[in-house]
C-alpha positions as CSV (number, residue, x, y, z in Angstrom):
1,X,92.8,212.5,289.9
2,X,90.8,215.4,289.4
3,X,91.1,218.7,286.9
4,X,93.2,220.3,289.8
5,X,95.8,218.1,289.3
6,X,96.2,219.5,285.0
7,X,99.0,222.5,284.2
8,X,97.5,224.2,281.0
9,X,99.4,227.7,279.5
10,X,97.1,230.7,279.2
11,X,96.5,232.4,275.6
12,X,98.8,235.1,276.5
13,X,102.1,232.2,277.3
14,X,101.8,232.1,281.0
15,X,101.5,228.8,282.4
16,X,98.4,227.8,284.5
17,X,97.5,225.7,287.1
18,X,93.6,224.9,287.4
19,X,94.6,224.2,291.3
20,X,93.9,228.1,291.0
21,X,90.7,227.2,290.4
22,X,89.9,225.1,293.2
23,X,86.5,226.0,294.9
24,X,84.7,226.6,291.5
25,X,82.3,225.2,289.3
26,X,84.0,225.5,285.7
27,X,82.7,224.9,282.5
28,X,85.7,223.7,279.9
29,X,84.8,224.2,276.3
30,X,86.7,223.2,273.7
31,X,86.8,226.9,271.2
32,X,87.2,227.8,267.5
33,X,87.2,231.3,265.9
34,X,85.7,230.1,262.9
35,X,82.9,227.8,263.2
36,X,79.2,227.9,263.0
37,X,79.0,227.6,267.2
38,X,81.6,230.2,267.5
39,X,78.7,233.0,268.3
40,X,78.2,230.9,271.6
41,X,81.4,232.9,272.7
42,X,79.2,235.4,273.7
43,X,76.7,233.1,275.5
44,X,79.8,231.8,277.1
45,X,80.9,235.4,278.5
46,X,77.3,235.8,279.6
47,X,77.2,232.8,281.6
48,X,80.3,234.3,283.1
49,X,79.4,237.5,283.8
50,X,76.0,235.9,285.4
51,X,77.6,233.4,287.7
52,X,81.2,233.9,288.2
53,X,80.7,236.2,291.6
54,X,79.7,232.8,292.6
55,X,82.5,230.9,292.0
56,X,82.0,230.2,288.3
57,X,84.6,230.1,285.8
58,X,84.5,229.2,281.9
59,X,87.6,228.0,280.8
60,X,87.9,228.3,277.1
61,X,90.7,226.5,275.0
62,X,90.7,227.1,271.2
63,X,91.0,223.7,269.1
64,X,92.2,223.6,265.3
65,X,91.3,219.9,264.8
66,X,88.4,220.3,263.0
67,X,88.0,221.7,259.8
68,X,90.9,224.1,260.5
69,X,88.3,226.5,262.5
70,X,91.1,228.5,264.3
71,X,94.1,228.4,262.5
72,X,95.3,231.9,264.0
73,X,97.7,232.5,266.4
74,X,97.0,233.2,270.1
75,X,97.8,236.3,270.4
76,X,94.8,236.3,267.1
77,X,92.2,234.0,269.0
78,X,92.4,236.4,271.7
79,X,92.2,239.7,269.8
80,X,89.2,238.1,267.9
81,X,87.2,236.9,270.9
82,X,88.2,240.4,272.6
83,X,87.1,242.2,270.2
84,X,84.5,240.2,268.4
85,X,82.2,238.6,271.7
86,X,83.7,240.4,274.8
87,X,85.1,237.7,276.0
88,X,87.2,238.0,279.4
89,X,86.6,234.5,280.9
90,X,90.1,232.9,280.9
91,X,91.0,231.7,277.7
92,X,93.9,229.3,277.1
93,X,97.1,228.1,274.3
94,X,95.7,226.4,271.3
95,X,95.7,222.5,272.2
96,X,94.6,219.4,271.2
97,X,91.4,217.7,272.2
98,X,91.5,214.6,270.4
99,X,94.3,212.1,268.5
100,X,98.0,211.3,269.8
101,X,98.6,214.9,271.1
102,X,95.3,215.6,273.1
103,X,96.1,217.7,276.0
104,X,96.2,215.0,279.3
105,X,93.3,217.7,280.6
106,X,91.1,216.6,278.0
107,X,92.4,213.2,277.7
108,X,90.9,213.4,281.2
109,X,87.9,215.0,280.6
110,X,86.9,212.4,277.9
111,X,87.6,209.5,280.0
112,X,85.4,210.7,282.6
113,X,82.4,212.0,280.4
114,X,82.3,209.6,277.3
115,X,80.3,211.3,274.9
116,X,77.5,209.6,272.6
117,X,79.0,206.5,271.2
118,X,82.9,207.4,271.5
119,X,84.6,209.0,274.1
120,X,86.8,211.3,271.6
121,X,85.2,214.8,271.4
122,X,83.9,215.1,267.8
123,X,83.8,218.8,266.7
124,X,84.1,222.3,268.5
125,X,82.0,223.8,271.7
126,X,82.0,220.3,273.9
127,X,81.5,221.6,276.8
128,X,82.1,219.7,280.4
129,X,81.1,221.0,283.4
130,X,83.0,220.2,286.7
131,X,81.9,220.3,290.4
132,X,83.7,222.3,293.5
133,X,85.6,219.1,294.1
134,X,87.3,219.4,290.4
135,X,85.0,216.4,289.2
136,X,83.8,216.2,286.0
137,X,79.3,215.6,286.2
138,X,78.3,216.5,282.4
139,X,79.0,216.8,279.1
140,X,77.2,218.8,276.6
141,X,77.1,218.1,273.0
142,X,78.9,221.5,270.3
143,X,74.8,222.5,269.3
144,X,73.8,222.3,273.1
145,X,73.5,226.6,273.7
146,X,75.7,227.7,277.0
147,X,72.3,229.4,278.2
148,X,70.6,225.6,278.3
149,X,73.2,224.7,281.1
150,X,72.1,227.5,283.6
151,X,70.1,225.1,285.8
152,X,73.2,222.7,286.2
153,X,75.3,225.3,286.9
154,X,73.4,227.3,289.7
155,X,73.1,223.3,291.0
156,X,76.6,222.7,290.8
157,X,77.0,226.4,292.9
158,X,74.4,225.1,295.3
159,X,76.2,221.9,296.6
């Protein structure tokens, strides 16, 4: 099993296959609107603007489990990364990443790349990075800046 095999529904209600991603390196991050790390939105878009003539996506799905950091609707989340950090990577429905409803795509994610101590993502801006093949290779911690994963990525583009 492999992220290709996850159906996710895009912010605007559309539902989503990452088999449409197939081919690319994709970073997953785990979102919020109103947090402390929420300025690495626009880190986030500039990785994606950098790399994604290359084959690189960022996959961004907002996450109201902690602290209630983005309590808005969708159609709110999008408006306020639009407006607010540029962002035009794909961003997806409101989900869970942890607890009896996490999404099976992160229930994936965190059985692959156990994080330190515990497996269960612990606050907003995890990010995982997966391979061509749809294979999860890292995990980096919320305060780990999207710019510090540049490196992996152009490897990740490379193999």
């Amino acid at each position: 099993m492999n992220v290709y095999d996850f159906q996710t529904t895009l912010i605007d209600g559309k539902e989503k296959s990452l088999a449409d991603y197939q081919g690319d390196v994709l970073l997953i991050v785990n979102t919020a609107s109103k947090c402390g790390f929420t300025p690495q939105l626009e880190d986030l878009q500039n990785l994606y603007n950098s790399y994604k003539e290359q084959g690189f996506n960022v996959l961004g799905f907002p996450c109201n489990q902690f602290n209630n950091q983005d309590p808005g609707s969708d159609d709110e989340i999008s408006d306020f990364c639009q407006l607010n950090y540029g962002v035009t990577f794909p961003m997806f429905s409101k989900v869970d990443v942890k607890g009896e409803n996490i999404h099976p795509l992160f229930k994936h994610l965190t059985e692959e790349a156990k994080g330190m101590l515990t497996k269960q993502i612990k606050w907003n801006f995890t990010k995982f990075l997966i391979n061509k093949q749809g294979e999860v290779i890292a995990r980096y911690a919320p305060q780990t800046k999207p710019n510090q994963l540049a490196k992996d990525i152009e490897a990740a583009l490379k193999a």
